[in-house]
C-alpha positions in Angstrom: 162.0 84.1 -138.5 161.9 81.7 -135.9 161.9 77.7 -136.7 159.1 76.2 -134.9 159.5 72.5 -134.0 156.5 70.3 -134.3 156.3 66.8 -131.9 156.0 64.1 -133.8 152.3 63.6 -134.3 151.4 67.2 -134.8 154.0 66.5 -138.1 152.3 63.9 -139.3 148.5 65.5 -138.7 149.2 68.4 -140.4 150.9 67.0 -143.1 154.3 68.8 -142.4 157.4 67.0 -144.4 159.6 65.1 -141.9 163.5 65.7 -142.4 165.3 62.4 -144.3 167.6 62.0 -141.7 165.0 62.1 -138.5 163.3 59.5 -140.4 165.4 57.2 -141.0 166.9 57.0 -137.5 163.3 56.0 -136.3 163.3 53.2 -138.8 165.0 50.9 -136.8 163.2 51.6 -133.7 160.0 50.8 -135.3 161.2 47.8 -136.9 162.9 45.9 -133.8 159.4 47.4 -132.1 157.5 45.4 -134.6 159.8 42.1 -134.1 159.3 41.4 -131.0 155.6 42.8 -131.0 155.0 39.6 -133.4 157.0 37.2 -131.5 155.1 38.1 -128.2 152.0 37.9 -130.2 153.2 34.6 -132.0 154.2 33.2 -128.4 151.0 34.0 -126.3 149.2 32.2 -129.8 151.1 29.3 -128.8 150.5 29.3 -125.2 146.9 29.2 -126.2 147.0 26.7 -128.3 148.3 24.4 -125.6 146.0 25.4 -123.0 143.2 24.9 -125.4 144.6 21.2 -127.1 144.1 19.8 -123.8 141.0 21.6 -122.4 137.6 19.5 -123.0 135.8 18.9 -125.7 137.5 17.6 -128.3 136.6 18.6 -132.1 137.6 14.7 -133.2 135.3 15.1 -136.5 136.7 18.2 -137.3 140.6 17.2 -136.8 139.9 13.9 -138.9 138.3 15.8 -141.9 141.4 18.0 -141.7 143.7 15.4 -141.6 142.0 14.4 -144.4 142.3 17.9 -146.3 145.6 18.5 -145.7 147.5 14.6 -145.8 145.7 12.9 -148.4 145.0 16.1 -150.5 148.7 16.6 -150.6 149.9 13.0 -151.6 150.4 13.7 -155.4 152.6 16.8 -155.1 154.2 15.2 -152.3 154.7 12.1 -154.7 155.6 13.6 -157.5 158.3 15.8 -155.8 160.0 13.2 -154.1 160.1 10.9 -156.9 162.2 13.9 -159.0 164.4 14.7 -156.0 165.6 11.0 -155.5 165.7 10.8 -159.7 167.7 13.8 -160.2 170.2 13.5 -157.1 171.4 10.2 -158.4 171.8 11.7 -162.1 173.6 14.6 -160.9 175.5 12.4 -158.2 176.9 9.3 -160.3 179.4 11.2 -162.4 181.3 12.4 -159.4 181.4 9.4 -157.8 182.7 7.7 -161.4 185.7 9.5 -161.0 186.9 8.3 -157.5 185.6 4.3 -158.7 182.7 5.0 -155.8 179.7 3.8 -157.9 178.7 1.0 -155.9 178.5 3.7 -152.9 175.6 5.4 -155.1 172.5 3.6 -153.3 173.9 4.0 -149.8 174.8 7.8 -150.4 171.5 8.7 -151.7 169.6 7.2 -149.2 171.0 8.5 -146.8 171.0 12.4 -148.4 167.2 11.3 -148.8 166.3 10.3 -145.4 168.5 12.6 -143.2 167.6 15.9 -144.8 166.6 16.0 -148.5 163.4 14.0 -147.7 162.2 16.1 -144.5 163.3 19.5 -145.6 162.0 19.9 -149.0 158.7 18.0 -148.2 157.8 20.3 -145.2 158.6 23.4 -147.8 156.4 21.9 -150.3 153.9 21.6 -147.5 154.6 25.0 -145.9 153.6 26.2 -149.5 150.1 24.6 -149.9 149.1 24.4 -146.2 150.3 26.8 -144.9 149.2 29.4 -147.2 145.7 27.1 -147.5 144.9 27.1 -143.7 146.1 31.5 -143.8 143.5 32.2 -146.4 141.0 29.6 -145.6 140.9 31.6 -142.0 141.6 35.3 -143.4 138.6 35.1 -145.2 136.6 33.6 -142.7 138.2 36.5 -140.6 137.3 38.7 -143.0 133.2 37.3 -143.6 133.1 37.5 -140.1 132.3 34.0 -139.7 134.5 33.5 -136.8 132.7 36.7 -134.8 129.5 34.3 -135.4 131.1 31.6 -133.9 131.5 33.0 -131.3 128.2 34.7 -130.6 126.7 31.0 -131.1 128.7 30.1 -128.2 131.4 27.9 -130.3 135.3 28.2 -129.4 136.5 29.4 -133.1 139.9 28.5 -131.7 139.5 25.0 -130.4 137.1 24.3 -133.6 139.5 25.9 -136.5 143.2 26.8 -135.0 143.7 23.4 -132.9 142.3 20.9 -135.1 144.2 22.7 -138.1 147.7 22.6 -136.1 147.2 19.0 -134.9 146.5 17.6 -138.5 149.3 19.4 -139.7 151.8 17.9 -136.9 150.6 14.4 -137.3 150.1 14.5 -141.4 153.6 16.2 -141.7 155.7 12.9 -140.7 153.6 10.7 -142.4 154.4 12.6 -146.1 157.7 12.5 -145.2 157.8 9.2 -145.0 155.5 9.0 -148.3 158.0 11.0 -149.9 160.9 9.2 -148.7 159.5 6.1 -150.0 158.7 7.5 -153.8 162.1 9.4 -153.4 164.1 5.9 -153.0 162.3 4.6 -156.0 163.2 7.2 -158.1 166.7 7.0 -157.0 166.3 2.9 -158.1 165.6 4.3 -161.5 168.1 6.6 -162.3 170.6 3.7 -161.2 169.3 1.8 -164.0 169.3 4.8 -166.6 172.8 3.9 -167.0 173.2 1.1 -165.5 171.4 -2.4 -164.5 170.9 -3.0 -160.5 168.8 -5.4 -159.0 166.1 -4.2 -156.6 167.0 -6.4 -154.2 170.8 -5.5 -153.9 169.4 -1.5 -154.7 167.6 -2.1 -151.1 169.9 -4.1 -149.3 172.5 -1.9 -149.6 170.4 1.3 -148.4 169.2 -0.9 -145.7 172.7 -1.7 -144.9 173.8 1.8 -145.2 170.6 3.2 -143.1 171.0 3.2 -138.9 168.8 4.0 -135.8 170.7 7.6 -135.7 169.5 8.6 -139.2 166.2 7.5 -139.1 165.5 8.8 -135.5 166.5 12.6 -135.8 164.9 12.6 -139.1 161.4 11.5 -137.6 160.9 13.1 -134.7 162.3 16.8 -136.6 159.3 16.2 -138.8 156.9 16.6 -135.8 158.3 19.9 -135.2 158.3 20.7 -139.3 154.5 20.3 -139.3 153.6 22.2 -135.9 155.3 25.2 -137.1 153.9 24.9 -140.3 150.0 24.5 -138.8 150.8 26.7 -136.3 152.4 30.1 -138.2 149.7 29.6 -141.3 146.7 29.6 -138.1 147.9 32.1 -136.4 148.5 34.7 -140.0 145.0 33.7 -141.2 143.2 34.4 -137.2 144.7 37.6 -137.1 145.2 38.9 -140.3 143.6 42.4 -141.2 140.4 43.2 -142.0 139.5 43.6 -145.9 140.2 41.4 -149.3 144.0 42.2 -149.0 144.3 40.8 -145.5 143.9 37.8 -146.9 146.4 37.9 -149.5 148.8 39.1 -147.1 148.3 36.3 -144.6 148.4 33.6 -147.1 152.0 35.5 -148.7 153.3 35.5 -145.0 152.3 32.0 -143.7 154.3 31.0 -146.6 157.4 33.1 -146.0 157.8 32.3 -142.1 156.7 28.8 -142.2 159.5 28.3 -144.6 162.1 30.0 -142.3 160.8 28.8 -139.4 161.6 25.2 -141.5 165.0 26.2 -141.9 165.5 27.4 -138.1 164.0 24.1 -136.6 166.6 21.9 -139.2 169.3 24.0 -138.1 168.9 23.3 -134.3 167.5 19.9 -135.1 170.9 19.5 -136.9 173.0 20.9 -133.8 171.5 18.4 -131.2 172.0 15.1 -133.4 175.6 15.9 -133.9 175.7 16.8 -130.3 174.4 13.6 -129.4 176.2 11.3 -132.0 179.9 12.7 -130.9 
């Protein structure tokens, strides 16, 4: 009997079994397909985001009560995580620097660890992790009530009023933590000198001030900027177009989380790249 040969949809309406091997050479297809599907989608977000941060009026109320939500709201686990980075990196770091006679390097060497990357990097993941996945659920489900379709029927921007403010309190907040963090980080670092040890505070700081220039503090601040947009920006743009239904917003808060943290990593890497561009 004669094979017939079904197109592709007629397979899939009818229910007829696809071949393993025609399968899986579509895979790829439909996965590059989907790539660059989300980073067209992701890019013409941003584009609107710009042309909307600067288009009159200004939701001022709304971007200070989010700046309140998501900085001050995020001080203790921000505190608290700094303050074990800079206490265990000096643990874990004295011993090795015992056996080359390099203790009094200690202070200088954590500081500097703290402020050039430690500090930034693992305070915007701890803040891609409650943010970003805060500001993708807060908006699925708001997606998902249909309370930004009313927003827009009462003749309010939904993306002005809830993606720009968002995104803007997460830019500005970001560096600000950071700098919290580094803070609370350096202090914890001062007591783990003194576990085994005595140090004064005063030659504890003087040396890291000593020890600290413009070209680690510089970098390090402005790379936070960018930390924090990415962060507001990928958790906003999950939660506003996330899918219909109770899961959609489980989904959007799991993959806020995910690409805000890569996206973390990307920025640092470039960020990284320029600096040492610049500085030879």
């Amino acid at each position: 009997m004669e094979k017939i040969i079904l197109p592709q949809s007629d397979k899939e309406s009818r229910g007829v079994e696809i071949e393993p091997g025609n399968n899986s050479e579509m895979i790829p297809n439909s996965i590059f397909k989907r790539f660059f599907l989300e980073v067209s989608s992701l890019t013409l977000f941003t584009l609107r985001f710009f042309k909307e941060a600067f288009k009159p009026p200004y939701e001022f109320n709304e971007l200070i009560k989010q700046s309140f939500l998501i900085g001050y709201k995020s001080l203790p686990l921000v505190g608290i995580t700094g303050f074990i980075v800079g206490l265990v990196l000096t643990i874990q770091t004295r011993p090795t620097l015992v056996k080359f006679g390099a203790v009094s390097w200690l202070p200088a060497m954590v500081a500097v660890s703290i402020i050039r990357e430690i500090g930034p990097v693992i305070t915007a993941l701890i803040f891609a992790g409650k943010v970003g996945s805060g500001i993708g659920a807060e908006l699925a489900s708001m997606n998902v009530t249909e309370q930004i379709d009313a927003m827009q029927v009462s003749w309010t921007n939904p993306f002005k009023y809830l993606v720009v403010t968002r995104v803007l309190a997460a830019t500005l907040m970001l560096p600000v933590l950071v700098a919290f963090a580094d803070a609370i980080g350096l202090a914890g670092s001062f007591i783990g000198v003194n576990l085994q040890g005595h140090v004064s505070a005063y030659l504890f700081f003087s040396q890291i001030f000593q020890s600290l220039g413009f070209n680690d503090l510089f970098p390090a601040f402005i790379k936070t900027f960018f930390f924090g947009f990415a962060v507001g920006l990928i958790g906003s743009y999950k939660g506003y177009n996330s899918n219909k239904g109770t899961e959609g917003v489980g989904k959007a808060a799991n993959s806020a989380v995910v690409f805000a943290s890569l996206m973390v990593f990307l920025i640092d890497m470039v960020a990284v790249q320029i600096t040492s561009m610049f500085q030879n």
